[in-house]
C-alpha positions in Angstrom: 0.0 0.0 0.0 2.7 2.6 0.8 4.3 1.7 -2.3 1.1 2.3 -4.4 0.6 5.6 -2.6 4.0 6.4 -2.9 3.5 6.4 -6.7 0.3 7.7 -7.0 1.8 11.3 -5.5 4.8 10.6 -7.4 2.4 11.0 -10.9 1.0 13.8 -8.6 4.0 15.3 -8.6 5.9 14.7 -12.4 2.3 15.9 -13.4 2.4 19.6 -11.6 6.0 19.7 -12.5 6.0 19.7 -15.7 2.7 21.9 -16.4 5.2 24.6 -14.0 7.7 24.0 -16.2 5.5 24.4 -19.6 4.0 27.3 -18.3 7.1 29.1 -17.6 8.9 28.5 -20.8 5.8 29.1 -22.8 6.0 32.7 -21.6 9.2 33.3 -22.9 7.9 34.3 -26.5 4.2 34.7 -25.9 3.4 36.1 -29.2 4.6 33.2 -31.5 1.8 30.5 -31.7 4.5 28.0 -33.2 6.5 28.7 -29.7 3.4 28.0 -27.1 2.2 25.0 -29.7 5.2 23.5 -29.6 6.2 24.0 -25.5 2.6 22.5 -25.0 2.9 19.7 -27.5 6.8 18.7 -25.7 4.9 18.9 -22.4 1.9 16.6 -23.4 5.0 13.9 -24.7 6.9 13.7 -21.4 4.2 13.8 -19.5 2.6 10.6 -21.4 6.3 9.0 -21.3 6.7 9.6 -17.2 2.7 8.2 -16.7 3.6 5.0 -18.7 7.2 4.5 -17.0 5.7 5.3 -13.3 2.2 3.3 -13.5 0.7 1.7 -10.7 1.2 -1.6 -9.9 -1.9 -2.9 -7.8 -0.7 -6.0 -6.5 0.6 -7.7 -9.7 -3.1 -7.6 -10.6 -3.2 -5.1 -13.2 -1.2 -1.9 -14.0 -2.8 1.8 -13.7 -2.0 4.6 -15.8 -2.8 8.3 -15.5 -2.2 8.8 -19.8 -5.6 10.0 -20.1 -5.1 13.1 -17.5 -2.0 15.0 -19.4 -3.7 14.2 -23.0 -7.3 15.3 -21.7 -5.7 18.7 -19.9 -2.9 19.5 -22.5 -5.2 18.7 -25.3 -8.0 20.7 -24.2 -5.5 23.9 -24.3 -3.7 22.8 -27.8 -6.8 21.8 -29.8 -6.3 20.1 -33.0 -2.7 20.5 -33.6 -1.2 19.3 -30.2 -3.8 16.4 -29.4 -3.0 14.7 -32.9 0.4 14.7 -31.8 -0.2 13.5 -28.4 -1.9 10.9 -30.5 0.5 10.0 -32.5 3.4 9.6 -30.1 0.7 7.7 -27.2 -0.9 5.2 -29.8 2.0 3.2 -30.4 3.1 3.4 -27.0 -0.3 2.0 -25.9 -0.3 -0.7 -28.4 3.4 -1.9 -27.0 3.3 -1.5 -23.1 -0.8 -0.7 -21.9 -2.4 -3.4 -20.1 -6.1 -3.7 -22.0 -5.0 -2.4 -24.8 -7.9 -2.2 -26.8 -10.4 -0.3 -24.5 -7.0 1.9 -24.0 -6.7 2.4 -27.8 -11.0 3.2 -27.9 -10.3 5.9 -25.2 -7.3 7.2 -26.4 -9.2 7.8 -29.7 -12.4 8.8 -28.3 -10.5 11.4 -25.8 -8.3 12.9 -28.6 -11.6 13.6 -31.3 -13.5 15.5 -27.8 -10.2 17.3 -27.9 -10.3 18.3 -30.9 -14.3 19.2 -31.1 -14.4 21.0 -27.3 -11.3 22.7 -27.8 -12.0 25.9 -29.3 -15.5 25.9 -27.1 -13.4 25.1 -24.0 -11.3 27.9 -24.7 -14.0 30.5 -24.9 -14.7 30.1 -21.2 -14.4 31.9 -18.2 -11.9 30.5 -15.7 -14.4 28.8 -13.2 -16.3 27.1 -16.6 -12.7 25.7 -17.8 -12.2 24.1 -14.7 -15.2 22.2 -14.4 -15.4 20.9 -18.0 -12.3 20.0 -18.2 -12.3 17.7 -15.2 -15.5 16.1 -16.3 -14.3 15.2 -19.8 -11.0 13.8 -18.3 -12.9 12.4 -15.4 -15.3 10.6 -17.6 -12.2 8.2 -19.1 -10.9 7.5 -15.6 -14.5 5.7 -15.1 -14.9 3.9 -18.0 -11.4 2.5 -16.8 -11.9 2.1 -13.2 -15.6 0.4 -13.8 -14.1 -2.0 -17.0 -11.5 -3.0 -13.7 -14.8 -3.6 -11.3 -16.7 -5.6 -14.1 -13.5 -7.9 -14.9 -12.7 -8.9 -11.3 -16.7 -8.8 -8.9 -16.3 -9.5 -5.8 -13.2 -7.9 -5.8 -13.7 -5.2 -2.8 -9.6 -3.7 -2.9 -10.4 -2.8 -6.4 -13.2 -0.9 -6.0 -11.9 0.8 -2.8 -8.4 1.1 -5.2 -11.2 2.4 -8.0 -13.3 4.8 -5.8 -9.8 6.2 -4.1 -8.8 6.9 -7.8 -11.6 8.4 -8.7 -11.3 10.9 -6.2 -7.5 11.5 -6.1 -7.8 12.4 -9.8 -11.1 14.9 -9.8 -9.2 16.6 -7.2 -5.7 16.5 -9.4 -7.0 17.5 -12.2 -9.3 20.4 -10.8 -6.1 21.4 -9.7 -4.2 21.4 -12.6 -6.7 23.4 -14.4 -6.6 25.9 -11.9 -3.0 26.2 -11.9 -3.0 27.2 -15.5 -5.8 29.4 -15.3 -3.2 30.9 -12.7 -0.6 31.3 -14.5 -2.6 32.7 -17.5 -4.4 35.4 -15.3 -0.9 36.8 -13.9 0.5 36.4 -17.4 -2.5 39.4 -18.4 -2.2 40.7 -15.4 1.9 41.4 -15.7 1.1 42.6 -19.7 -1.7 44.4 -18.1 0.3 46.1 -15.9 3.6 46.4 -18.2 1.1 48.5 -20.9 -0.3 50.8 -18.0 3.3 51.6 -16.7 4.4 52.5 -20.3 1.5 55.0 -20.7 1.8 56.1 -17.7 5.4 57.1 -18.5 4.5 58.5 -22.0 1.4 60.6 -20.4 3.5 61.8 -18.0 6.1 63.1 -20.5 3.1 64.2 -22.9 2.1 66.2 -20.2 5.6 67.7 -19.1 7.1 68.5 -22.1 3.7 70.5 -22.9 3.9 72.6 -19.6 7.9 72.8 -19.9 7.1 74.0 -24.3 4.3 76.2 -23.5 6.0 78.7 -21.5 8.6 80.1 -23.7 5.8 79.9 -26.5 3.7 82.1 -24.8 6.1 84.8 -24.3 7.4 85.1 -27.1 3.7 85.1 -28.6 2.9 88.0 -26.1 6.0 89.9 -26.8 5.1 90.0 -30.8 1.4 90.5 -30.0 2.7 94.2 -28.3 5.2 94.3 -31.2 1.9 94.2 -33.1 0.3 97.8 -31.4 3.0 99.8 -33.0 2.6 102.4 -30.1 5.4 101.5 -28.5 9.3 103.2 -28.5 11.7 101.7 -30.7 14.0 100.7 -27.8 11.4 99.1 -26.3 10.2 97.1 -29.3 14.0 96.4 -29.8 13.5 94.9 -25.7 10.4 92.7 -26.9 11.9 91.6 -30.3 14.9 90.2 -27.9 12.6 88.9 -24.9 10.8 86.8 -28.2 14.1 85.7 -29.3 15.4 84.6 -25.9 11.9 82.7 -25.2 12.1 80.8 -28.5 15.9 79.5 -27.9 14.7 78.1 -24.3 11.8 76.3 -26.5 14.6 75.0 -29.1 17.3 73.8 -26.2 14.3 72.3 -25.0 13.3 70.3 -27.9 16.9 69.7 -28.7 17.7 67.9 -25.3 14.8 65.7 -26.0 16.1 64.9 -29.4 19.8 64.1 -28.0 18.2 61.7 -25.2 16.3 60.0 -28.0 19.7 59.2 -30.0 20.9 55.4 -29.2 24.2 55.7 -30.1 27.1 58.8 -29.7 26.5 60.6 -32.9 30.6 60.7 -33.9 33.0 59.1 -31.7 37.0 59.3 -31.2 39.6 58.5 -28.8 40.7 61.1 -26.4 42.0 62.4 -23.1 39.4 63.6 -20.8 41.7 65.6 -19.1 41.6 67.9 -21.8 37.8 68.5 -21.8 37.9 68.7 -18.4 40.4 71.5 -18.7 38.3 73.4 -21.0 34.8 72.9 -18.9 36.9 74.6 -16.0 37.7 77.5 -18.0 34.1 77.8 -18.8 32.7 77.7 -15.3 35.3 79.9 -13.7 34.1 82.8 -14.4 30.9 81.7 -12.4 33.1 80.2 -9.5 34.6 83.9 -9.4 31.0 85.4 -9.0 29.6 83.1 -6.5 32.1 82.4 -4.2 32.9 79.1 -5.1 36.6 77.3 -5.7 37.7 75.1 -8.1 40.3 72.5 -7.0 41.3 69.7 -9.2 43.4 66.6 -9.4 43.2 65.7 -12.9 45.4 62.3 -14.2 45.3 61.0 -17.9 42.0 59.2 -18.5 41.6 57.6 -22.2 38.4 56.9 -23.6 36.0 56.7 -27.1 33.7 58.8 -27.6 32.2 61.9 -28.2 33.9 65.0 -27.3 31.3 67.1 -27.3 28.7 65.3 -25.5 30.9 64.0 -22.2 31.5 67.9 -22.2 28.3 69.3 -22.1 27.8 66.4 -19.5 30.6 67.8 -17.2 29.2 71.4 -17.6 25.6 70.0 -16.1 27.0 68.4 -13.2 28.9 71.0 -12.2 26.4 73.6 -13.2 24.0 71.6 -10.8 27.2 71.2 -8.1 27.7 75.4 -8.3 23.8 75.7 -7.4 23.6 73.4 -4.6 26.0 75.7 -3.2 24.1 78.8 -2.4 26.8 80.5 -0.1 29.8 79.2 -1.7 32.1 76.5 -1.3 34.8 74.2 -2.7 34.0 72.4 -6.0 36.5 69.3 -6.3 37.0 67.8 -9.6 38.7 64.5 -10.5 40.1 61.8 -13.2 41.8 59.3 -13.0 42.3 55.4 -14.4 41.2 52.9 -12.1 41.7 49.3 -13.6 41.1 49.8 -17.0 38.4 52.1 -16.1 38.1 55.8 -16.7 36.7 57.8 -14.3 35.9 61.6 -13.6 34.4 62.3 -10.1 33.0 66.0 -9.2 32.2 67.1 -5.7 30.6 69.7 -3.8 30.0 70.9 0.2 26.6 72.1 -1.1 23.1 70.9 0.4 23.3 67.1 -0.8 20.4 65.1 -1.7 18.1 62.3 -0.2 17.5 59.0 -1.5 14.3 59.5 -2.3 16.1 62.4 -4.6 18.7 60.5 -6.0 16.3 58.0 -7.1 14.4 60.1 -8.9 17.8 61.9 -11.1 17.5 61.5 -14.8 13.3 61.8 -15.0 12.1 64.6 -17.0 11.2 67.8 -15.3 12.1 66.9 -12.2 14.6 69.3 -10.6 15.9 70.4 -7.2 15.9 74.4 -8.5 12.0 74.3 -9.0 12.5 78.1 -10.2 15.9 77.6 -12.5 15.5 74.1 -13.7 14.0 71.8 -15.9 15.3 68.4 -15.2 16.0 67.7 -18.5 20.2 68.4 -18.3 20.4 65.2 -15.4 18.2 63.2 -18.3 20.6 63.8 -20.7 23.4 63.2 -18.9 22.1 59.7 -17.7 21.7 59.2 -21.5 24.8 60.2 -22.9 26.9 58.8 -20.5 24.6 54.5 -20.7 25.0 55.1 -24.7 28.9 55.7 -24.4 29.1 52.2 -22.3 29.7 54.2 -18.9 27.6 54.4 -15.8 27.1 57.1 -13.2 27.2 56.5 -9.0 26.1 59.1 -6.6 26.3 59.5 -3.1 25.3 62.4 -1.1 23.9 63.3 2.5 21.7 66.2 3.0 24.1 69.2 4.3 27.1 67.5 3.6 27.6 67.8 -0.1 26.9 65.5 -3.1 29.9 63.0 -4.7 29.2 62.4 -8.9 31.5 60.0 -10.4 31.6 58.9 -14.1 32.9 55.7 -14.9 33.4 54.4 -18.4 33.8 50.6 -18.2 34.8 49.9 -21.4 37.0 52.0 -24.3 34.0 50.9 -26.8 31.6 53.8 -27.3 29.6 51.4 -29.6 28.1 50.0 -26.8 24.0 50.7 -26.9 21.5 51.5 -24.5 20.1 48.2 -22.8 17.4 50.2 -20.9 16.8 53.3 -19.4 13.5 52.2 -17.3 14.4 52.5 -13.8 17.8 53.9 -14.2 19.0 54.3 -10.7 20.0 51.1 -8.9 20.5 51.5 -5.3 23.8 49.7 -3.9 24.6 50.8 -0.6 25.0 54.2 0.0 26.1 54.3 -4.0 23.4 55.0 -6.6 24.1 53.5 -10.2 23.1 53.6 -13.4 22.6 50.4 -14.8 24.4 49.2 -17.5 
């Protein structure tokens, strides 16, 4: 008895296995019907080989097989396709190794053309519906089988406590088994539910931003002609609005062009160079700012080779230390670095200014969102993340409110052909270090 109950969980188990198993592979390429097909037809196969090689032995009196249960669920989902190939691999295998072999051959036959007719009906169901017609039509071959055993050995009352046991052990099984694929199917929408709501989130969100962020300038500028328009004003003062306009519409064009350089995959001209050089010449750009707000530039600057884009990895520097100079209201020391660091290139700028949180950090590189509500459009940090992932490097911040924020720039590789992987999510937390993924 412990033997026979010993396999019975065993099938049990091989059964749930391998419909986990099917249902996790089938999700790897969900839209290709030749994909799910196929994973459902390979799980049908070994699930037919594993019932025949781990029957039940009752005694030596006859052997028990569960073939019926993976051909009856598996088929029901395939239709037509996958339960003529269940067919064809179980029918000889039948023929060879099945005790009864003809009433096994009639229900193999039988079970495979309701397959094929309830499929696509069996499929139109809700979830509760599936469950309960598919274990009827599967049930319904387990008692033709278990009452054939009754009526070939009366009197017999082990085989129709073995029978009735059986009976119940597989409504329960395969109740189950349904269920667990209606699971797996309902998170499956769920998750593509959910994936689809995120991305429009993300692009109504950015819809929504880059209208407020577009509108502003364009409103100006249209005010500033509309006076231009009542001809009653001074010349130097029309000369004032003609240049306010002007001004208004650059903002709108660096706008527009930030969102066209994050949109670029790869560096738009690449070459090898020393970034101690550009580094050099961002200095010279932002000290005359340093000299106005109190602020001093120290740095410690050693060779650093890399590929890439000269042009971008400067305007890069000139936003983080643009954003450096303004966390430091009252002044302060801004420290600027590079250096090669096993293979890898690295520039690190730091500041004593007002540091950031976590729930800050996380949030660098999304559009529009800024620390200098009145100055800032978040869009500079969102290019930076960009430009910096596309030229195979990643960025780690660490900062503490009122202590001062540390940026470093680290170019893994001397490749700037290396693409952008993803820029969902961009900021993975690691200790106290924030990265960019790459």
């Amino acid at each position: 008895m412990t033997s026979l109950i010993r396999d019975i969980f065993l099938n049990v188990s091989l059964s749930i296995t391998i419909i986990t198993l099917w249902k996790f592979f089938s999700q790897k390429n969900i839209n290709s019907d030749l994909y799910q097909k196929s994973s459902m037809a390979l799980a049908g196969i070994m699930s037919i080989l594993l019932c025949l090689v781990f029957s039940l032995d009752f005694y030596g009196k006859f052997e028990f097989h569960f073939l019926h249960i993976p051909i009856g669920v598996i088929g029901l989902y395939g239709g037509a396709a996958v339960s003529s190939i269940m067919f064809m691999v179980a029918f000889p295998l039948v023929f060879l190794f099945a005790d009864g072999q003809e009433l096994a051959i009639i229900l193999l036959v039988c079970q495979t053309a309701v397959n094929i007719i309830m499929s696509n009906y069996f499929l139109k169901r809700k979830t509760n519906m599936k469950i309960v017609i598919g274990t009827l039509l599967t049930t319904i071959i387990s008692v033709i089988l278990l009452a054939t055993l009754i009526v070939q050995n009366p009197g017999d009352t082990s085989i129709v406590n073995f029978a009735l046991g059986i009976l119940c052990l597989q409504i329960i099984s395969v109740a189950f088994y349904f269920y667990l694929i209606e699971t797996f199917k309902i998170t499956q929408v769920s998750r593509e539910s959910l994936i689809k709501a995120e991305k429009m989130q993300g692009l109504y969100h950015l819809a929504a931003a880059f209208g407020h962020e577009i509108r502003q300038p364009l409103t100006i500028s249209k005010g500033m002609q509309q006076l231009l328009t009542e001809g009653k004003w001074p010349a130097d003062k029309q000369q004032e609005f003609l240049l306010a306009s002007i001004a208004e519409i650059n903002r709108a064009e660096k706008i527009i062009k930030n969102y066209q350089i994050f949109a670029e995959p790869y560096p738009s001209k690449s070459e090898r160079f020393d970034l101690v050089n550009e580094i050099q010449q961002v200095i010279s750009l932002i000290e005359p700012i340093t000299d106005m707000t109190n602020i001093q530039i120290q740095s410690n600057l050693s060779s650093a080779w890399i590929n890439g884009d000269k042009a971008k990895v400067e305007q890069c520097l000139i936003h983080i230390c643009t954003n450096a100079m303004e966390a430091m209201e009252s002044g302060g020391r801004l420290t600027i670095r590079s250096k090669n660091i096993n293979g890898k290139s690295v520039i690190e700028v730091s500041d004593r200014g007002i540091g950031m949180t976590k729930k800050q950090i996380a949030r660098l590189g999304e559009p529009f969102f800024s620390l200098t509500d009145q100055k800032g459009t978040g869009l500079g940090m969102m290019v930076v993340f960009r430009t910096v992932e596309s030229m195979g490097g990643k960025l780690e911040i660490d900062s503490e409110v009122g202590k001062g924020t540390n940026v470093k720039i680290i170019f893994t590789g001397n490749d700037s052909d290396q693409g952008l992987d993803s820029i969902i999510n961009p900021i993975q937390k690691t200790g106290k270090d924030y990265s960019i993924l790459e």
